[in-house]
N, C-alpha and C positions, 0 to 999 in steps of 0.2 A: 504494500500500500504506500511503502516510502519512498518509490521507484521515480522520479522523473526522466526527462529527456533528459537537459542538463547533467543528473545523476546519474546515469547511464551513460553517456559521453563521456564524465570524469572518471569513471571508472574504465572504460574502452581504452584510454589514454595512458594510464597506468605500465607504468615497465619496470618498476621493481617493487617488490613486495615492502617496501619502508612507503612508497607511493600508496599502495594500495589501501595500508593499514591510516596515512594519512585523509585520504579519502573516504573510507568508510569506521574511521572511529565515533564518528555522533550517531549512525545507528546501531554502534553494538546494546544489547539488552544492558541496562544498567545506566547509562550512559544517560545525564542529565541533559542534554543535547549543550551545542556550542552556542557560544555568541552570537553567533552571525543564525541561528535558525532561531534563536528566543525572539532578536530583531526581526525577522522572516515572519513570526506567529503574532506580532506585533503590528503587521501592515505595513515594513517601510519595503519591503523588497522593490515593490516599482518607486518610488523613492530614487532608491541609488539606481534602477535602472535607466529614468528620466536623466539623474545626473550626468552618465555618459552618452545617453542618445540626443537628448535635449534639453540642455542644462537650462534655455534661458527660458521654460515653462514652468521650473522649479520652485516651488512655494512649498517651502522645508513650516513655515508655518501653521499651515491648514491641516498640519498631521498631529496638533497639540491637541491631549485630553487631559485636560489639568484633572481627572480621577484615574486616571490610567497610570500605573507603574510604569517607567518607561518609557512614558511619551505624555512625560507632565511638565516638562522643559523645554525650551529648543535644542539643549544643550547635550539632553538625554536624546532626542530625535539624532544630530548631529552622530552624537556616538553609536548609534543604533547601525544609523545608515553606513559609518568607517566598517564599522565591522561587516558586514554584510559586502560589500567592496573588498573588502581584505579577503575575504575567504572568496570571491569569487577571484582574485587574482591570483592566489594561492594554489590554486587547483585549477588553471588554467594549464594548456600544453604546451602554447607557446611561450607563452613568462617563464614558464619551467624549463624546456631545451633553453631558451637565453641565457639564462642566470649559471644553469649544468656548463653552457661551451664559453661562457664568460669566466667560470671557476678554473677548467681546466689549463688556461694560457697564465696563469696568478699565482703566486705565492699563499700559498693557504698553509695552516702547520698546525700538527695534533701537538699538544700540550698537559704534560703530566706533573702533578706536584700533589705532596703528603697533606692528605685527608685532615680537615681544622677536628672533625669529631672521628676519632676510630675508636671504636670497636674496644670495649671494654674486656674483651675477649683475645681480642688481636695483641701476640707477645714481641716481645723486642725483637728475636730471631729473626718471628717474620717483616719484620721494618725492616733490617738489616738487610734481609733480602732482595729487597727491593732501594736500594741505595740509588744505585746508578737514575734511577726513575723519579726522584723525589722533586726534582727541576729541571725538566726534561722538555724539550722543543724539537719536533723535528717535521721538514717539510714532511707532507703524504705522501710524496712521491717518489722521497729518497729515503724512509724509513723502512728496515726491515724486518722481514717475516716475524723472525724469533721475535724482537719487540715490542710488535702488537700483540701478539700472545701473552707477554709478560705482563705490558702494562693494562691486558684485560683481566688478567689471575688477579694484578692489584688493588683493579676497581671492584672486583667481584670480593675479594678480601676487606675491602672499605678500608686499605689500606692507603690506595689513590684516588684522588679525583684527577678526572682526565676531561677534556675538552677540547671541540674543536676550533682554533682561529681562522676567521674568515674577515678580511683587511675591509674598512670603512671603506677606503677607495671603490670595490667590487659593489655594496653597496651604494654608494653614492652613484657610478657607472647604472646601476640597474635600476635606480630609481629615475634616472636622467630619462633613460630608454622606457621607462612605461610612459611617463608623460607627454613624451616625444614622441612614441608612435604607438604601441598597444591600447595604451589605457587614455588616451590623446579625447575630449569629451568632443562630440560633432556639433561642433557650434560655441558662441561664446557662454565662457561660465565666468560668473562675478568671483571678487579673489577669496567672497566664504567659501563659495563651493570649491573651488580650486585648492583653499587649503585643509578639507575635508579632505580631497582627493590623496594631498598628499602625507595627511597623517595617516590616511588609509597604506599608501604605499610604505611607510615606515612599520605600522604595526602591523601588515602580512609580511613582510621581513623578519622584524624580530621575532614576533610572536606564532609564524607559520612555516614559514620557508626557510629561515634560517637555522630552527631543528630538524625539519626535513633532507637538507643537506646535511647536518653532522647526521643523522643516521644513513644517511644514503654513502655516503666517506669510510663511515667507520665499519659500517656492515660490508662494504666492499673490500675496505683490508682486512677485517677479519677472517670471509670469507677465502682470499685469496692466502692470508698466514694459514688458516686451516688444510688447504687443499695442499701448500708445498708442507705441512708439517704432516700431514699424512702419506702423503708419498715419500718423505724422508723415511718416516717411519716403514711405508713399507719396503723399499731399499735394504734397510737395515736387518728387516724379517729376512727379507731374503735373501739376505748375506748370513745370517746365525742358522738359519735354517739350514743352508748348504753346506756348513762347516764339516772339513771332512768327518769321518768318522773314526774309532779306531775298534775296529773288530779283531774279534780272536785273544782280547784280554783277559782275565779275571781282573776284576774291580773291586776296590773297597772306598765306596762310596761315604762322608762324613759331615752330616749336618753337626757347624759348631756348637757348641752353648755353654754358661758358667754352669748355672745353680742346679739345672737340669741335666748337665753330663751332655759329651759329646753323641749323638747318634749315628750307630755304623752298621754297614750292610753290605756284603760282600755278592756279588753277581757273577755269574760262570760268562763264559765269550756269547753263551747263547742267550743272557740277559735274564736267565732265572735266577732267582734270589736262594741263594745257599747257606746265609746265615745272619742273622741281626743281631745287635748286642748295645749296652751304653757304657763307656767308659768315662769316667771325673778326670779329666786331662788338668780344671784348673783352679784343684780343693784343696792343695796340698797330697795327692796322693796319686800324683803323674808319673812317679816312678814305679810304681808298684801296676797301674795300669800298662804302663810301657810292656812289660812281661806276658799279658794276654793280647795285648796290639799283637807283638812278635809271632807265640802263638797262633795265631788267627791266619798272618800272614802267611808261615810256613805251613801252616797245613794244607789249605788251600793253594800254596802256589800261587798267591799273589804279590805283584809288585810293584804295581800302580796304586796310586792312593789320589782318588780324587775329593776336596775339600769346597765344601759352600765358603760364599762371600758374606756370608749374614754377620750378624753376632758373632765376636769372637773366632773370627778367622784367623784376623793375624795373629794369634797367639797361638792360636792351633797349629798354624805353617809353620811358627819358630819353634812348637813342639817338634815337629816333625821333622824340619831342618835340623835340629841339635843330633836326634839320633840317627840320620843319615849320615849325617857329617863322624859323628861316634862310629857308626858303621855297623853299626846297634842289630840291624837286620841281617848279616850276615849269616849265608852266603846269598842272599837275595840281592840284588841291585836295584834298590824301591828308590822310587821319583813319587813328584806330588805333582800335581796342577791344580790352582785354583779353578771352580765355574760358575759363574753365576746363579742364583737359588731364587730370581727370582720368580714368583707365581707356583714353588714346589710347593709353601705350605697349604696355597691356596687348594691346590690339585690334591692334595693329600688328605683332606674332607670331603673329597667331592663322590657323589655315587659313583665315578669311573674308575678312581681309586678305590674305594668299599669293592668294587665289584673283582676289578683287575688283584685285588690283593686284600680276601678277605682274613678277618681276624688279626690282621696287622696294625698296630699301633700309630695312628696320625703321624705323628714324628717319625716312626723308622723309615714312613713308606715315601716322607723327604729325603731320608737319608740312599733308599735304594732310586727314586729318584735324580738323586744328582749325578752319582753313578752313572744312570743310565744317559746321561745328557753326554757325556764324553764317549761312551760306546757307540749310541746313536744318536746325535742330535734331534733329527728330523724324525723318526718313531717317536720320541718321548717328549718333543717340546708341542706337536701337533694336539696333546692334551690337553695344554693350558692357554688360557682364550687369551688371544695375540698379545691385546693390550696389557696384560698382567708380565709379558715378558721382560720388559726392562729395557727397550732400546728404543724409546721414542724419545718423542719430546712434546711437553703439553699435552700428552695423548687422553687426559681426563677431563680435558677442556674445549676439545673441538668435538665436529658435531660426531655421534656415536655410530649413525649410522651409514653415514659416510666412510669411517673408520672400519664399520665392522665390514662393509663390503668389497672396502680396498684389501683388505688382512685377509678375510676367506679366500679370497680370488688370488693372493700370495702365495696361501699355503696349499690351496688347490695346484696352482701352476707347478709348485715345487715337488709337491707330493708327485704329480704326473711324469714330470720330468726323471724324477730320482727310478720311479716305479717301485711297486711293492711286492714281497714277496708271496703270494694269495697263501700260502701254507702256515707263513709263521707272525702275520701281522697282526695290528691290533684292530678292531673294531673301529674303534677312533680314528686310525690311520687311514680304513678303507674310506672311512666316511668324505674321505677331502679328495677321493679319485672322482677326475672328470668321470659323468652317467651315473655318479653313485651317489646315494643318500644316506643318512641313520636308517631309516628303514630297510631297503637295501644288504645296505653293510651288516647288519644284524643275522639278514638272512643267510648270508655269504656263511658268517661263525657259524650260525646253528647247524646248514648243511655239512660243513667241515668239521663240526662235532661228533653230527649222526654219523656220516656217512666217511670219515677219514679224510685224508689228505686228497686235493686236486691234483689229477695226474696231468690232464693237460686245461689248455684254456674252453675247450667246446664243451668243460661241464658245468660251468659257468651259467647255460641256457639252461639247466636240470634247476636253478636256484630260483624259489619261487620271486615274483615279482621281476625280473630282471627278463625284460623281453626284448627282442630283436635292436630296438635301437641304444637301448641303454650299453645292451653287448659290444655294438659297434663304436659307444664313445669310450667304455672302458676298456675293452680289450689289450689294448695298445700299450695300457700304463699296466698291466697284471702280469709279474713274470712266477714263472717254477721251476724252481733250481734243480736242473735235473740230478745233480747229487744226490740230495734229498732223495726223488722219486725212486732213482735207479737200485737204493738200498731199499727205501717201502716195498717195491713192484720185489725184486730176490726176495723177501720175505714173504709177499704175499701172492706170488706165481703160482703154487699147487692150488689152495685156497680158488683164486681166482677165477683158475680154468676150469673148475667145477659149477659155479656160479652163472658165468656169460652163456646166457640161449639168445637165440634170436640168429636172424643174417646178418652180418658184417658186411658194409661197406666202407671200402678204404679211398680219400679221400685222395688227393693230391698230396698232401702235407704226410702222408701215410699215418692219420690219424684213424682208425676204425670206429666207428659209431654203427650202433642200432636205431632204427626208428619204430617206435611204438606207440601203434594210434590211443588215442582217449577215446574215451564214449562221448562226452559232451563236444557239441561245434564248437562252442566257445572254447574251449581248454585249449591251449597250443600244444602242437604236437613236444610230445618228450623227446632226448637225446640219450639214448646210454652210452657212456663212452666207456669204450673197454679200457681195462689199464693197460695201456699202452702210450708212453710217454713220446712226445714231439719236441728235439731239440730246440724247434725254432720260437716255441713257448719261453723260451730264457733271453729270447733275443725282446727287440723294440720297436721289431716288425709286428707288424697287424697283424689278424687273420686274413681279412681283405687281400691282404699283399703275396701271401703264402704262393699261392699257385704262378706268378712273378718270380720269387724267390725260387722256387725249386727250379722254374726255365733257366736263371741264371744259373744254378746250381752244374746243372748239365750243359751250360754253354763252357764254365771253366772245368768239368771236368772234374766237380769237386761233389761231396757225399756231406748227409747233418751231420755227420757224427765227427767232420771237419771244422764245424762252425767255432771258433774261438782260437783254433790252433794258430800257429805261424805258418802251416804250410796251405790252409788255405787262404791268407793274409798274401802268400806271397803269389799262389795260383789268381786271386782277384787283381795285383796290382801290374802281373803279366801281360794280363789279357786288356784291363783298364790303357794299359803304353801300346799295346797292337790297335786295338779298335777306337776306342775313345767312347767317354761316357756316354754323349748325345747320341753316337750311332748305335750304342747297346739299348741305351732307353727307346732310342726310335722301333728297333728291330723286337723290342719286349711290348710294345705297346703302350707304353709307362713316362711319365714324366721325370727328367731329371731328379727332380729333389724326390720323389720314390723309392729313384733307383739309389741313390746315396744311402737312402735313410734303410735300403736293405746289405747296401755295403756295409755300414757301418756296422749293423747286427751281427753281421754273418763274421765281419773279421773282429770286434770286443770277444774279449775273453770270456769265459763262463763266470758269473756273477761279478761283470761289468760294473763299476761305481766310480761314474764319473765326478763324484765329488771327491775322490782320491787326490785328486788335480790340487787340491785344496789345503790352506795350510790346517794340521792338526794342531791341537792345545797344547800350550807351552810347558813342558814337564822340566819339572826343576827339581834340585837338590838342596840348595842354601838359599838364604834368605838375605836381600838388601835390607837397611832401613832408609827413612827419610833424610836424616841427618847425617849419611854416608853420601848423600849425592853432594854436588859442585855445579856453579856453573860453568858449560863447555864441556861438561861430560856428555859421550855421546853414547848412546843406547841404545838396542832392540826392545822395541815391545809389541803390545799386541791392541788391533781398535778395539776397544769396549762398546763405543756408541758415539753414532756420529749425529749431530745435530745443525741446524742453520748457523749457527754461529760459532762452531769448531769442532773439534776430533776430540773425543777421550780416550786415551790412551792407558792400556795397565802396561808400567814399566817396573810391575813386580817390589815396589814400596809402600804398597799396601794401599795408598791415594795415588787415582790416576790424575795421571797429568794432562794439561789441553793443550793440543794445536789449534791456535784461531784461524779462521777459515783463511786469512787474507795469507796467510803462508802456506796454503795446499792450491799451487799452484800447477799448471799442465805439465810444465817442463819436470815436475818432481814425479810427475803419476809413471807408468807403467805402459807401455806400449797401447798392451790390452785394456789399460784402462781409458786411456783416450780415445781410443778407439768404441769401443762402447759407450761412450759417454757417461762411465760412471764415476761416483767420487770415491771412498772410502768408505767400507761400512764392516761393522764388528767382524771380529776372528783375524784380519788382514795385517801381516807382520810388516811394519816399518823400522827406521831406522831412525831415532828420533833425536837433536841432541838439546840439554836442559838452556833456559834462558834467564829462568828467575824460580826462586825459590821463598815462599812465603810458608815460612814452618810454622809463625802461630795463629794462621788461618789455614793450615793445610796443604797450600794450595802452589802446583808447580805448572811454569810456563813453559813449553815446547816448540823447537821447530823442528818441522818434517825436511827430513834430509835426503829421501827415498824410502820407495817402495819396497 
């Protein structure tokens, strides 16, 4: 019923949502209506419309009701009628693009300084924190990401008051140009109404348009700080995520702690938990613990020892360090690596932990936890929701769902790329393969519960809910270690062959399957696949590709059971120098990038990980401190977490140090990394040397020397 033309125009006109909310704030429910519509409900609207169509009819008189609130003055009439002019100027589209391309050619600048009332709540800490910001100026256009981020943590802390400046000059300019040609009245006005006009033009300035710009400013860099801190952020996911791995260890995994004892969990290479225990490393009774540490180690054959960054690390590392250095573990050669803990204790409550690890105590199941983040990163960190991992920046402040679905789509990508093992993965893990779901993924366990280990990828289509297309997206990322199989299938050979009825049809890929109808039309037809394992199931190739694959197969001359070797690596690279790739893919039917992406399968080794490529976590023996470093000392270390505003760096003194971004320069980066256009991000070793050292704030300066 509120709807005008007018109304309807100003809103057609609208092009960002701070416009929109300016336009439709008087009729949200609640909402006492504005100024200019109390004037409106009052009779002056044709008033100020006269004023600009015909000002010299205007008799501002004839509208006095000396009983009327509001229009029991001239003076009340006068203010009726500004307002009612203000707000139509206001929410006009032309005065609006004038004013918007008149700001952008101007010096305009956000301005931040310490809050006169804070927050009785608000501690010194966080003031401190906010130092740099307390008297802060800086044009909009040359202020950075990080920045704005900060200085909105500030204002949301009521720790800042922030504002934006917009120069009198711009103003005065834009009041020139309404009276000059927009808002110019057709015909002559006496110099009342004229200076009606222009108190009107003054207060939709101050009081309409000139908060409509600081929100249209501020929401646009914030905007923009959100969207580079979130793609920082996922840069950095998908750098910690790819961290190599290190397989084939035992693990003894160690969440730190005082009063509660250290927590420890020892892991076999296959990431099953073999033992928990708690030891008081910092009660007075470190020696006497030392003698079950050692214990623990030699029985198990462990001699890797990896340590959370939480609580009481560094004293745990210098525990650790003392008795390596003693040589305490002998004949063992035990190293340490710190790794970050964060989001374990989160995970270590959650139903996936209760499920993954029941009757285990919250705390241990950190401790096997952190462990497992150095065995496999990318299996164990895909548990814990992105943003709880520790490598963003501001990630609790920008928008969530923005966030959540740059970070899914990270860990998707990554998950695909790595692939996963369908026989030994997690639930969790499937859940992030492209075509697959929780639902899904669920099914995949249960089948491989009931029914054993997948022998190849065609029984995949046996698993309820997963139909024809879903097959085709995930296919590609699900590999089977035919290690694994080749011992399952010898043990379960007699078994087996008693079992399989049916006709066998053997495919191209020499996979044998049965087809057996259902009763129902709707049901899709079943798959039995006999145990009979398919080399090329370990490869990166498709099924789709298969029947491709094996023509190549037979064009070098080569057999599956070559797939990884060196002599089929050297039969592909034979044939690739006689023929050449284009004339193979033309002659196969196939696109180049197919036919690579089946080279590649055919010649990687048998359980391929190309995150090997990658640097693995820094395993160390002794310990630095802070006050051992110098300036001009130069260092290795390792990125922790890269932000807009520099690198942090562990150079193993327990506080990382920062490279400020204006010294990560191209000429310092890495062939490969110019090339990619990436910057730095967690796990990536450099070479750092120190600049400044501030011991009673912590806090140490770096330059990046190389990569």
């Amino acid at each position: 019923g509120k709807m005008s033309e007018c109304l309807l125009k100003a809103l057609l006109n609208c092009k960002t949502f701070e416009e929109l909310e300016h336009v439709s704030a008087p009729y949200k429910t609640g909402s006492k209506g504005t100024k200019a519509q109390r004037a409106k409900q009052l009779g002056l609207e044709g008033a100020a419309k006269t004023l600009l169509e015909n000002p010299g009819e205007l008799n501002l008189l004839s509208y006095i009701r000396p009983n009327v609130k509001g229009l029991s003055a001239l003076q009340d009439i006068e203010t009726g009628v500004q307002h009612i002019l203000a707000d139509m100027i206001a929410k006009d589209k032309d005065t609006l693009d004038f004013i918007r391309k008149l700001c952008q050619n101007r010096y305009i600048c956000i301005q931040s300084s310490l809050a006169k009332v804070s927050s009785k709540k608000v501690n010194e800490k966080d003031v401190d924190k906010f130092q740099l910001y307390q008297n802060f100026s800086c044009n909009i256009r040359n202020i950075q990401h990080h920045q704005i981020l900060a200085i909105n943590r500030g204002e949301n802390l009521k720790i800042l008051t922030v504002k934006v400046n917009i120069s009198d000059g711009i103003k005065n300019e834009f009041c020139r140009w309404c009276i000059q040609n927009r808002w110019r009245p057709r015909g002559f006005a006496r110099p009342e109404l004229m200076k009606i006009l222009h108190n009107s033009l003054d207060d939709s300035f101050k009081r309409l348009i000139y908060p409509l710009l600081c929100r249209e400013f501020r929401a646009k860099l914030t905007s923009d700080a959100e969207k580079e801190s979130v793609m920082m952020f996922g840069r950095n996911l998908r750098q910690l995520l790819l961290t190599s791995p290190v397989p084939g260890r035992t693990l003894m995994g160690v969440d730190p702690g005082y009063k509660h004892g250290c927590k420890l969990a020892i892991i076999s290479p296959t990431s099953q938990i073999l033992h928990t225990d708690v030891v008081y490393l910092h009660c007075g009774q470190g020696f006497r613990e030392a003698e079950k540490i050692k214990r623990l180690l030699l029985n198990f054959n462990c001699s890797t020892v990896v340590i959370g960054n939480g609580t009481a690390c560094r004293e745990t590392e210098a525990y650790f360090a003392d008795l390596i250095m003693k040589n305490y573990f002998a004949p063992l050669d035990v190293v340490y690596c710190i790794v970050s803990e964060a989001g374990a204790s989160i995970y270590s409550v959650s139903p996936e932990a209760n499920k993954e690890m029941p009757g285990l105590d919250p705390n241990l199941r950190s401790a096997v936890s952190i462990a497992r983040r150095v065995q496999d990163p990318l299996a164990e960190l895909v548990k814990i929701e992105p943003k709880h991992i520790g490598v963003g920046m501001y990630q609790h402040d920008v928008s969530q769902t923005l966030l959540k679905a740059t970070l899914d789509s990270v860990v998707e990508e990554c998950v695909s790329f790595v692939g996963v093992d369908i026989n030994i993965c997690s639930e969790v893990l499937l859940r992030h393969i492209a075509g697959l779901n929780a639902n899904r993924a669920k099914n995949i366990i249960e089948w491989r519960e009931k029914n054993g280990p997948f022998i190849n990828r065609e029984q995949l289509k046996k698993v309820k809910g997963l139909g024809p297309k879903s097959f085709q997206q995930c296919a590609g990322f699900i590999r089977i270690n035919q290690d694994y199989i080749r011992t399952f299938c010898s043990s379960q050979q007699a078994e087996s062959a008693g079992q399989v009825q049916g006709v066998a049809v053997t495919s191209s890929a020499g996979v044998e399957v049965t087809d057996e109808k259902q009763g129902k039309k709707k049901c899709k037809t079943a798959v039995n696949v006999v145990l009979k394992p398919n080399p090329l199931d370990q490869t990166c190739i498709h099924p789709e590709s298969y029947d491709i694959a094996m023509r190549f197969l037979s064009f070098i001359k080569g057999t599956l059971h070559d797939i990884g070797k060196p002599e089929m690596e050297q039969k592909i690279n034979s044939f690739l120098e006689k023929e050449g790739i284009e004339k193979i893919a033309e002659s196969l039917q196939t696109t180049v990038h197919t036919l690579q992406v089946i080279i590649d399968g055919l010649s990687q080794p048998e359980s391929f990980d190309f995150r090997t490529d990658f640097d693995k976590p820094d395993f160390k023996r002794s310990i630095v401190c802070l006050e051992d470093l110098q300036v001009g000392t130069v260092l290795t270390g390792k990125v922790e977490n890269a932000t807009l505003f520099g690198i942090f760096v562990d150079i193993g003194v327990g506080k990382s140090g920062l490279i400020p971004i204006r010294s990560v320069t191209e000429a310092k980066l890495s062939k490969t990394k110019k090339r990619r256009s990436l910057g730095l991000g967690p796990g990536e070793r450099v070479e750092v040397q120190v600049l400044n050292i501030d011991i009673p704030r912590s806090r140490i300066t770096l330059d990046l020397i190389r990569v």
